[in-house]
C-alpha positions in Angstrom: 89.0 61.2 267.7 89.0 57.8 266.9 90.2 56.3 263.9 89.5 52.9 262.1 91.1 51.1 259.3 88.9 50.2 256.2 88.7 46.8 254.8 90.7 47.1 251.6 91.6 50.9 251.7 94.2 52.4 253.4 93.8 54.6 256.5 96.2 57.5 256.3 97.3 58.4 253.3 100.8 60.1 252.4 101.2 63.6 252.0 101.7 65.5 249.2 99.3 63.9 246.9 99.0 66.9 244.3 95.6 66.6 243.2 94.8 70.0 242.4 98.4 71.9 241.2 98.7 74.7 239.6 98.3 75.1 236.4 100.4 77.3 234.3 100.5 78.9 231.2 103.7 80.9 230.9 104.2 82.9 234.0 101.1 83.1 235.1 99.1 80.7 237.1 95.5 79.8 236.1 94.6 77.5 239.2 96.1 79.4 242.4 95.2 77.1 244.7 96.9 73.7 245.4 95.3 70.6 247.3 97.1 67.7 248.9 94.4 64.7 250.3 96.8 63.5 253.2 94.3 61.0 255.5 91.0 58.9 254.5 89.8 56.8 257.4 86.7 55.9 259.6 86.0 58.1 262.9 83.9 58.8 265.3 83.2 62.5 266.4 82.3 61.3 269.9 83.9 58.4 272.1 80.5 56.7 272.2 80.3 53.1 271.2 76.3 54.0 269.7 77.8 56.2 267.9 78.0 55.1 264.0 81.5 55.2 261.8 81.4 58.2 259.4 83.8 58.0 256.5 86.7 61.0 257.1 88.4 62.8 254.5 91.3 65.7 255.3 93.5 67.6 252.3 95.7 70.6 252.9 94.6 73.7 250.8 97.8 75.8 249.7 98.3 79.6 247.6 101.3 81.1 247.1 102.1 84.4 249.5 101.0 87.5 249.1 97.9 85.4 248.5 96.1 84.3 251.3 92.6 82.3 252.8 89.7 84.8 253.2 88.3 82.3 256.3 85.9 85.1 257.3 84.1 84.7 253.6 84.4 81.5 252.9 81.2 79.8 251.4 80.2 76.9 254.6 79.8 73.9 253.5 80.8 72.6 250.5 80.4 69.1 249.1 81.6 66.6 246.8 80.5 62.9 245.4 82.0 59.9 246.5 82.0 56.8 244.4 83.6 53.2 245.3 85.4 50.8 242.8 82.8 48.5 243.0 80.5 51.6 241.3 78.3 52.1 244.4 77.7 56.1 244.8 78.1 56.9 249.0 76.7 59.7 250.2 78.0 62.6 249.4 81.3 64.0 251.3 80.8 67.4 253.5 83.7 69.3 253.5 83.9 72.6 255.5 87.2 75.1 255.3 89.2 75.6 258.8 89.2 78.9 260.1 92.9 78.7 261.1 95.9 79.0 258.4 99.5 79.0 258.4 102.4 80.2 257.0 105.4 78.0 255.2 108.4 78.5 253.0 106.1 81.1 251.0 103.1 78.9 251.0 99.7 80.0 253.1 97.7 76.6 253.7 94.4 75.6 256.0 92.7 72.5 255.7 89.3 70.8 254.4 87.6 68.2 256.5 85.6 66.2 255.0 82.7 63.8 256.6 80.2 61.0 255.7 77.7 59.2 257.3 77.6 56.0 254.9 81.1 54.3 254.6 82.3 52.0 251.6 81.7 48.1 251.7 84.6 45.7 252.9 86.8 45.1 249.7 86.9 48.0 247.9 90.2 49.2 246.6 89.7 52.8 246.1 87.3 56.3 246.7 86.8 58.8 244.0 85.7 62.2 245.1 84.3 64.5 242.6 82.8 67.8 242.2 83.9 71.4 242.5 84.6 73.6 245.9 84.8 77.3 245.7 87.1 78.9 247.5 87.5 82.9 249.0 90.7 84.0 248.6 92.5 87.2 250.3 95.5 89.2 249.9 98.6 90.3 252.1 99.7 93.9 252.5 101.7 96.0 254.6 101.6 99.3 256.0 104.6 101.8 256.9 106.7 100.5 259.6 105.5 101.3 263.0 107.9 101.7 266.5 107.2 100.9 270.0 109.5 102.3 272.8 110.1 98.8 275.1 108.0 99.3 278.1 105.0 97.0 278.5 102.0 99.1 278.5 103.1 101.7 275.5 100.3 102.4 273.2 100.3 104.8 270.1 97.5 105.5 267.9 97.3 104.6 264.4 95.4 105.1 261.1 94.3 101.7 259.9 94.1 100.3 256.5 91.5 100.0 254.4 90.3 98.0 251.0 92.7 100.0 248.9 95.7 98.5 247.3 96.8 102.2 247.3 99.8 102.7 248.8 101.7 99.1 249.1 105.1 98.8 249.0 105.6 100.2 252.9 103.1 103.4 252.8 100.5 103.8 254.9 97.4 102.3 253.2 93.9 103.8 254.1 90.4 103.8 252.9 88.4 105.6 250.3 86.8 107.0 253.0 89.4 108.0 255.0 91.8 106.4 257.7 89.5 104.3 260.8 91.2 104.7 264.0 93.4 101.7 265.6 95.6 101.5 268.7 98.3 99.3 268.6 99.8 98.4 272.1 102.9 96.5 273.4 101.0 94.1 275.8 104.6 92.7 277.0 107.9 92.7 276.7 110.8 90.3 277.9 114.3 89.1 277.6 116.1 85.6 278.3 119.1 83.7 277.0 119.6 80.1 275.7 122.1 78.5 273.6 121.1 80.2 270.7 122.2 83.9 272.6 119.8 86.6 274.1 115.9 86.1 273.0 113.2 88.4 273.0 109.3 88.0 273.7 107.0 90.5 273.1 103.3 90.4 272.5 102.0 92.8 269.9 97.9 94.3 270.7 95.9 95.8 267.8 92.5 97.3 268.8 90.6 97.7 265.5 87.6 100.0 265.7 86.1 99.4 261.8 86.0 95.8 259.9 89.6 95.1 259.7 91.5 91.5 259.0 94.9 91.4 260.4 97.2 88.8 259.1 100.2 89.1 261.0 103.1 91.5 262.3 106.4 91.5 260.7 109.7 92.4 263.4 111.9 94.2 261.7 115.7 95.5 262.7 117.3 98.7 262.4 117.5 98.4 259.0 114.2 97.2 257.9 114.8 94.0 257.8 112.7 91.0 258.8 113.7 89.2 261.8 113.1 85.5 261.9 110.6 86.0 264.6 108.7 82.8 265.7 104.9 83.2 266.4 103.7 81.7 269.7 100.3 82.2 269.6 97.1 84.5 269.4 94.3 86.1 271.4 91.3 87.4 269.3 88.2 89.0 270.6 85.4 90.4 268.7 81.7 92.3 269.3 80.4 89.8 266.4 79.7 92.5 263.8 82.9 93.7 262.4 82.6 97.4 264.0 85.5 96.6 266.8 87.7 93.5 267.5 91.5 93.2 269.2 94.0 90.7 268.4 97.4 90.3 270.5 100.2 88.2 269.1 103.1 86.2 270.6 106.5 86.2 269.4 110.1 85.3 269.8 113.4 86.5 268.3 117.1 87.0 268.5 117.5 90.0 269.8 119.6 92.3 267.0 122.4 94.7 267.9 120.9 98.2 268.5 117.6 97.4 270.2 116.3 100.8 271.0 112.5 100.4 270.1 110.7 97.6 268.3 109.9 98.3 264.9 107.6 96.6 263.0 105.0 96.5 260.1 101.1 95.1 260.0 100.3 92.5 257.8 96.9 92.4 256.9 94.5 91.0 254.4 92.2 92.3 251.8 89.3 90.2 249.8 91.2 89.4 246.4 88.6 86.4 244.8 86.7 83.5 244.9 88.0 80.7 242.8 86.3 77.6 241.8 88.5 74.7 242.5 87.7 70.9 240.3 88.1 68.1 242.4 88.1 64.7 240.5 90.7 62.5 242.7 90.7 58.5 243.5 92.3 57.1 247.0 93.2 54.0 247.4 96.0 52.0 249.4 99.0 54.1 248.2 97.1 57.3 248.1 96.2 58.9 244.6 95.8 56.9 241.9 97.3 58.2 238.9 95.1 58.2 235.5 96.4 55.0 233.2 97.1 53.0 236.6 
């Protein structure tokens, strides 16, 4: 993608712009969801010179783990106003949630790309984006912790979780309804060394037969602690419906003393709520304008 600077505004702005903290009132948090507008520019979605300039918008959604992004639920499209200093209203801003999320000292975060086709006039110091997005948020549990013997190709059958909270904490967690049947399989398994000592790689498969949303796996050692185990990537396939999908994940680690079997627990997410989010923000050339500036 293409991007263009704007006559009087800047074109990327710095990150961690706060717009949308938290709020607090004692402990508890009444806005869980935090939003940083890091970039406003001009693109182009094609490399096409017929193509017009759209105005572009990104920010960085964030919620505090256990909490989570329900992607799968998430409402489409979502806008919000757009007004320049010189008090013209643009068209609104189209903003749609990405369907990928990660995870950071504690933090979940995705993003929110927004798009316009009209774009503000040469010499206008600053955008303000208004309005309100609604946002479906999940949470993370964990089940018991599961083993693998190390040989690629070892599958076990499991009972899956369901959308009860019952039984967090480590227990098995299953549905009202009873367990739905799962197979979880070690697709591979590897050793190497670097400078860091002897590193594993395994990949983790999960074949789902009911509407289930795994997160993640957590690697755990001999004494049920987390491993610092570094994700390398994901395969996902689905039958479109919910009824059956399979996921297999990548990762790396240290190996720990006493590697018999891996052990590990599933990470997975259950609907928790949809919040509505305010967004009243102004961008200019050194990226949020406070209020009294």
């Amino acid at each position: 993608m293409k991007r263009y600077a704007i006559p009087g505004i800047c074109l990327i702005l710095g990150a961690s712009l706060g717009d949308a903290a938290p709020e607090k009132d004692g402990k508890e948090e009444k806005q869980p969801v935090r939003i940083e507008f890091v970039s406003v520019g001009l693109s182009k979605r094609e490399r096409k010179e017929k193509i017009p300039l759209e105005l572009s918008v990104e920010a960085i959604l964030s919620v505090k783990e256990p909490l989570s992004f329900a992607v799968w639920e998430h409402s489409g499209v979502q806008y919000l106003e757009a007004v320049d200093s010189a008090g013209r209203k643009l068209a609104p801003v189209e903003f749609d949630i990405s369907p990928f999320q990660s995870s950071r000292k504690g933090w979940r975060q995705t993003g929110m790309r927004g798009t316009a086709g009209e774009i503000p006039l040469p010499g206008v110091s600053w955008i303000r984006l208004q309005g309100v997005w609604r946002i479906s948020l999940a949470r993370t549990l964990k089940s018991r912790v599961y083993e693998l013997p190390l040989s690629k190709g070892t599958k076990i059958d499991v009972p899956l979780p369901g959308n009860s909270e019952e039984g967090e904490e480590g227990a098995d967690v299953v549905s009202v309804q009873g367990p739905s049947a799962g197979k979880l399989v070690l697709e591979d398994y590897s050793t190497y060394e670097n400078q860091d000592g002897k590193m594993v790689t395994v990949m983790i498969g999960l074949k789902a037969d009911s509407a289930f949303r795994l997160d993640s796996f957590e690697i755990l050692n001999e004494k049920d602690e987390s491993l610092k185990a570094s994700p390398l990537g994901t395969n996902y396939s689905s039958d479109g419906d919910d009824s059956s999908a399979y996921w297999a994940k990548r990762f790396v680690f240290k190996e720990p003393e006493k590697l018999e079997k891996l052990r590990f627990r599933i990470l997975y997410q259950i609907p928790h709520e949809t919040v509505a989010v305010p967004v009243d923000v102004k961008l200019g050339m050194r990226g949020k304008i406070r209020k009294g500036k």
